[in-house]
FIRO-674574 format. One record per residue: x, y, z of N, C-alpha, C in turn; residue in one letter. Coordinates in steps of 0.1 Angstrom, whole numbers, m for minus. Example, Ala and Ser with C-alpha at 12.3 -4.5 7.8 and 13.67 -1.06 7.14 Angstrom:
> 132, m57, 78, 123, m45, 78, 132, m33, 78, A
> 128, m22, 71, 137, m11, 71, 129, 0, 79, S
//
This chain:
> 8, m12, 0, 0, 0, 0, 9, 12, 0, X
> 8, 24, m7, 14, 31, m9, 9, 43, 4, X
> 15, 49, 9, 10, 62, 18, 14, 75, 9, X
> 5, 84, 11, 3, 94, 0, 10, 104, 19, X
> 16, 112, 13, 24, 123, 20, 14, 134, 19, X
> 13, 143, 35, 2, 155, 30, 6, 163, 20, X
> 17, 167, 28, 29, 177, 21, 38, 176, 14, X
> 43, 166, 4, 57, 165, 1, 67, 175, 0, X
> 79, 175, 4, 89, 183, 0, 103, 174, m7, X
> 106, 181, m18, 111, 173, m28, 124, 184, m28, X
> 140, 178, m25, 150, 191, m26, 158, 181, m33, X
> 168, 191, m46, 178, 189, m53, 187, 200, m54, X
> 196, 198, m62, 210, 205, m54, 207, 219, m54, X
> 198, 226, m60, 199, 245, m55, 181, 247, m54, X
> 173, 235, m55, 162, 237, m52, 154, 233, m42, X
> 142, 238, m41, 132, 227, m29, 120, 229, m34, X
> 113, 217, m36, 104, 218, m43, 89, 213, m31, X
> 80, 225, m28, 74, 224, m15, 62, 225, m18, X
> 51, 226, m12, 35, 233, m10, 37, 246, m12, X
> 29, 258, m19, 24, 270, m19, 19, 272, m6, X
> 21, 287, m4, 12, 287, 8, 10, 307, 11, X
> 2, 306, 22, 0, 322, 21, 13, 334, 18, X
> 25, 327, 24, 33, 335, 22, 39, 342, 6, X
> 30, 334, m6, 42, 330, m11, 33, 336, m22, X
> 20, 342, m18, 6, 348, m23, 17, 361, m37, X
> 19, 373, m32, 25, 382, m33, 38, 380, m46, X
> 46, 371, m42, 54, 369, m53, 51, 359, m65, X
> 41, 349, m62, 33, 340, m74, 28, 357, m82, X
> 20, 361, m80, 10, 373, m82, 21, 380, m90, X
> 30, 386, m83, 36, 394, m94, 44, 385, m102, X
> 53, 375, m105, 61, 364, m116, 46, 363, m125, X
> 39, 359, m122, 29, 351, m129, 21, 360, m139, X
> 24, 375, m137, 18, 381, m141, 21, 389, m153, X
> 33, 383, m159, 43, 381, m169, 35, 377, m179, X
> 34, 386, m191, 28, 375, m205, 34, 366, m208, X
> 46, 371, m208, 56, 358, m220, 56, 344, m212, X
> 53, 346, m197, 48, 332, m188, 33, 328, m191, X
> 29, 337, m192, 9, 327, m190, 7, 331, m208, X
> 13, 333, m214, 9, 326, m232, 13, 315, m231, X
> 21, 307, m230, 30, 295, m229, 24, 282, m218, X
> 12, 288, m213, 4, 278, m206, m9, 276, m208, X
> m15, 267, m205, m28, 264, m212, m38, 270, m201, X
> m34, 270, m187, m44, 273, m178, m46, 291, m173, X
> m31, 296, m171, m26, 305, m165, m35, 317, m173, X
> m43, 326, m164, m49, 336, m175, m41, 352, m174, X
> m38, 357, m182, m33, 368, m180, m46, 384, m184, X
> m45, 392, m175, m32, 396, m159, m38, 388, m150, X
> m27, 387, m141, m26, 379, m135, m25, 382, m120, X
> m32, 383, m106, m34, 395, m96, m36, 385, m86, X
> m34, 393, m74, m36, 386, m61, m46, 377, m58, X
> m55, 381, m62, m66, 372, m63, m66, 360, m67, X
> m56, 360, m82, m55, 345, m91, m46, 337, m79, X
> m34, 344, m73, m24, 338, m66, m34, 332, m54, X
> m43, 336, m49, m51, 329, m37, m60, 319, m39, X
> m64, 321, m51, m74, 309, m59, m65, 297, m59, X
> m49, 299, m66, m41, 291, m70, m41, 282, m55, X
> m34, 292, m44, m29, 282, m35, m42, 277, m26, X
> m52, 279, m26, m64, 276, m24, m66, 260, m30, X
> m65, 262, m41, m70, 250, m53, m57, 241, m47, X
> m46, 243, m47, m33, 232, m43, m41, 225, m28, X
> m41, 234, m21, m43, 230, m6, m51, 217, m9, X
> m64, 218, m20, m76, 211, m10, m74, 197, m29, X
> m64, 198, m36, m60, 190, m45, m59, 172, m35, X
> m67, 164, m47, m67, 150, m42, m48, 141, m43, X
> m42, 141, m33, m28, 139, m38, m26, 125, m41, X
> m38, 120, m46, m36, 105, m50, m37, 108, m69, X
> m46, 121, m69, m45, 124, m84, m35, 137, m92, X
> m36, 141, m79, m24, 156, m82, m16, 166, m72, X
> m7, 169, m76, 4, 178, m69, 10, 187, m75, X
> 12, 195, m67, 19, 214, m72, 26, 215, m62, X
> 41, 215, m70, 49, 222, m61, 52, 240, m64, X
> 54, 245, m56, 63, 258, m55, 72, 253, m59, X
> 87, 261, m64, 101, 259, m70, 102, 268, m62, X
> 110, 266, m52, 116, 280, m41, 141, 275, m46, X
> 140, 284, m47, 162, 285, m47, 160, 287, m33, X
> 176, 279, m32, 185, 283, m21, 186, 297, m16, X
> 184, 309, m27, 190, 321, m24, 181, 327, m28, X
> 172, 330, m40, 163, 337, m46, 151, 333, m40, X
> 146, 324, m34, 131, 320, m28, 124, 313, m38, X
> 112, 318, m40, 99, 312, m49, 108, 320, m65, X
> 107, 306, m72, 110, 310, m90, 103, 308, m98, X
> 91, 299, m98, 86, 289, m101, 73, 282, m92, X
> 65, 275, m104, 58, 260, m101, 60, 250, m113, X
> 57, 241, m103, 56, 229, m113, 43, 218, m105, X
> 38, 212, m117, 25, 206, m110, 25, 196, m118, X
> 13, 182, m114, 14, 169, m118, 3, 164, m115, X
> m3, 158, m128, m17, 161, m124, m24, 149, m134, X
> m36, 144, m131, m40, 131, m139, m48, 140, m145, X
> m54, 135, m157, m65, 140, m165, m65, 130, m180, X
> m71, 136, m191, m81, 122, m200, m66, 120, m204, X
> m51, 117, m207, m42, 111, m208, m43, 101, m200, X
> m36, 81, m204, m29, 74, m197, m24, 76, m187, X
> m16, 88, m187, m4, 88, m176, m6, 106, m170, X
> m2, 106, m157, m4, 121, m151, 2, 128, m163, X
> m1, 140, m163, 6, 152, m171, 14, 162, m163, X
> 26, 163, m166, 37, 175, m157, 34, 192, m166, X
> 36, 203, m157, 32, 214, m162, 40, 226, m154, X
> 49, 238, m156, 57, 243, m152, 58, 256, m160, X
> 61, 266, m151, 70, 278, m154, 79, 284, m143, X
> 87, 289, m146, 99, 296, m144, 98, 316, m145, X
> 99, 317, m138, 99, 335, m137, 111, 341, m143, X
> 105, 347, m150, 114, 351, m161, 131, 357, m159, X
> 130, 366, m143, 144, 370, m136, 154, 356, m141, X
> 144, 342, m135, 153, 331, m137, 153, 322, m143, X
> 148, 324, m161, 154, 318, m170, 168, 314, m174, X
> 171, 304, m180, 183, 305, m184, 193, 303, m174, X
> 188, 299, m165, 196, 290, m151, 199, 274, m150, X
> 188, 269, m154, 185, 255, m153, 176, 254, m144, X
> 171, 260, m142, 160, 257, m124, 149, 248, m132, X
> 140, 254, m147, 131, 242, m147, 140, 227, m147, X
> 148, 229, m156, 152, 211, m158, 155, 206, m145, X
> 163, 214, m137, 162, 205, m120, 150, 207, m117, X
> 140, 211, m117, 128, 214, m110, 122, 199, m114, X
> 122, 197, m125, 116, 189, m135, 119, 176, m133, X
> 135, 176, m134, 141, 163, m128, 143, 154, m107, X
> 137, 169, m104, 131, 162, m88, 117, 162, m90, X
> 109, 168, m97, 98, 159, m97, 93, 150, m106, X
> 102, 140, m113, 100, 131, m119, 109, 124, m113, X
> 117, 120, m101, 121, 117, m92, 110, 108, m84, X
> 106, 123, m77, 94, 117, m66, 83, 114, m73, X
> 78, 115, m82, 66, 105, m91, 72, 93, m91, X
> 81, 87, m95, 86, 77, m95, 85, 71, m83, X
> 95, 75, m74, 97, 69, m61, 81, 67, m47, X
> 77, 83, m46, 66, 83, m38, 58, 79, m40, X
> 56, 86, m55, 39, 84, m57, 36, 73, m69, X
> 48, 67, m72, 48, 50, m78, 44, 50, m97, X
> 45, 63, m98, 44, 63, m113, 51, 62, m123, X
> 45, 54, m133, 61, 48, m142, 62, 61, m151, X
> 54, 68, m159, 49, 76, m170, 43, 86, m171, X
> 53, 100, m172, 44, 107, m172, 41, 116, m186, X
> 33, 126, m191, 33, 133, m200, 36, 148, m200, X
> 41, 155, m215, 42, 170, m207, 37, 172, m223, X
> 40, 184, m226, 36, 191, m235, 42, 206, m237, X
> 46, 211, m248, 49, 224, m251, 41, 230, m265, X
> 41, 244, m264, 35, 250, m270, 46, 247, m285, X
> 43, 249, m297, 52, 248, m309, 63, 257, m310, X
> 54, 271, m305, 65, 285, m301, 72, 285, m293, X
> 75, 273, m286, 85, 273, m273, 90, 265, m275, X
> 101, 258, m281, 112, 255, m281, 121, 253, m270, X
> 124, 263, m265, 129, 261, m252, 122, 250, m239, X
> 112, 253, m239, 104, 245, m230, 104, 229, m233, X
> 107, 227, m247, 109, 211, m253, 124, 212, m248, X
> 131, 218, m251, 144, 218, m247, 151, 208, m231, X
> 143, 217, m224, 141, 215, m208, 136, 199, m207, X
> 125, 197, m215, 118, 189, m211, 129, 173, m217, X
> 135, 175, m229, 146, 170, m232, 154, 165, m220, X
> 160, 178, m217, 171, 174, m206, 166, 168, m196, X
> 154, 168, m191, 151, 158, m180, 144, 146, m182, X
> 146, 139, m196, 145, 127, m203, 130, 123, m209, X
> 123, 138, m212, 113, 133, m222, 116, 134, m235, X
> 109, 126, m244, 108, 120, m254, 93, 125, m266, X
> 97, 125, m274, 85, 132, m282, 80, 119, m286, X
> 61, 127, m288, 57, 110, m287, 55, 109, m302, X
> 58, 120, m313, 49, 125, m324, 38, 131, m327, X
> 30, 136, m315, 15, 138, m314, 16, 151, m312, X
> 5, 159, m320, 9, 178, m319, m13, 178, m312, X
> m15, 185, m307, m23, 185, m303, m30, 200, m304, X
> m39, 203, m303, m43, 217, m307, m51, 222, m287, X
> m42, 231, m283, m47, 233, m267, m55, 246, m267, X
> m66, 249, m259, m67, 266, m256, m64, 272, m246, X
> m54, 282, m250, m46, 286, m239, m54, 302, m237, X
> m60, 300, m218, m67, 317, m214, m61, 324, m218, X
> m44, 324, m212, m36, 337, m217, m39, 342, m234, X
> m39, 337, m240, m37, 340, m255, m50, 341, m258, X
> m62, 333, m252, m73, 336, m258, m75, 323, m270, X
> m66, 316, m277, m70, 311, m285, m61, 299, m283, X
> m66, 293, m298, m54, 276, m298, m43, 279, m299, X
> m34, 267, m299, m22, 265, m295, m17, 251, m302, X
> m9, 250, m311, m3, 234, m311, 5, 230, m300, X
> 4, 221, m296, 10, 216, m284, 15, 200, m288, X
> 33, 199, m283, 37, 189, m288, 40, 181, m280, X
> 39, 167, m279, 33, 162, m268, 46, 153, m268, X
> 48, 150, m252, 64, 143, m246, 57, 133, m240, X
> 68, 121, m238, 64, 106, m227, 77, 108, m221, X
> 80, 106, m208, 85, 104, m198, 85, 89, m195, X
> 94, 81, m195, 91, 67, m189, 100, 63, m174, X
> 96, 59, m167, 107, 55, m155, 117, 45, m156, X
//
């Protein structure tokens, strides 16, 4: 029998990958409120305000963690940079989903973010497979998703992303354990 963790905290070498929580309301709110972050996501609506940040960690808190999980991305030094989340839905296998605040692009924080929580999917929460997805325009984001051992599955998918208002091709990754 597997025991589901209330809280997980997931750390790798300059990250800690934890629960959201009130404190953390204020700086989700302003990163998040970045276009060039919420075009690049399917859910994220832009602008993006205190309000969305309270909904967010609202919705994490009371999430089933047998079907889903959202970490914060907090640095050693910089604090909150990031989330990343993991989540079951009409795919086979959970789907992984992430951004990065733009100060800290170009670090590597997603690919380690990404690679401790396909880590703990594996380990904790016992899953062999997971899925991600990037928009066509992002490149980078397949990039990332690369380095922490996904694999294109061939499948381009058409998503509607709030931020943008409209579709999206989205190219679709398998993660295997």
């Amino acid at each position: 029998m597997c025991v589901i963790e209330p809280s997980p905290v997931v750390e790798t070498r300059r990250l800690v990958l934890r629960s959201p929580g009130a404190q953390d309301i204020p700086r989700l709110a302003t990163f998040a409120n970045d276009p060039a972050i919420a075009r690049m996501t399917l859910r994220m609506p832009h602008p993006y305000g205190i309000e969305d940040a309270e909904d967010f960690v609202l919705k994490v808190a009371v999430q089933d963690p047998a079907r889903a999980r959202t970490f914060l991305i907090e640095h050693e030094d910089h604090g909150p940079v990031g989330v990343i989340g993991l989540f079951e839905d009409a795919d086979p296998a959970p789907e992984v989903g992430y951004w990065i605040a733009r100060p800290f692009w170009g670090r590597g924080f997603a690919t380690e973010a990404l690679q401790g929580a396909t880590a703990w999917a594996s380990k904790a929460w016992k899953r062999r497979a997971l899925m991600a997805g990037h928009f066509s325009d992002n490149p980078a984001s397949g990039r990332v998703l690369e380095k922490a051992g996904f694999l294109y599955t061939g499948e381009v998918r058409k998503g509607f992303s709030r931020a943008r208002g409209a579709e999206a091709e989205t190219r679709r990754m398998v993660w295997l354990a």
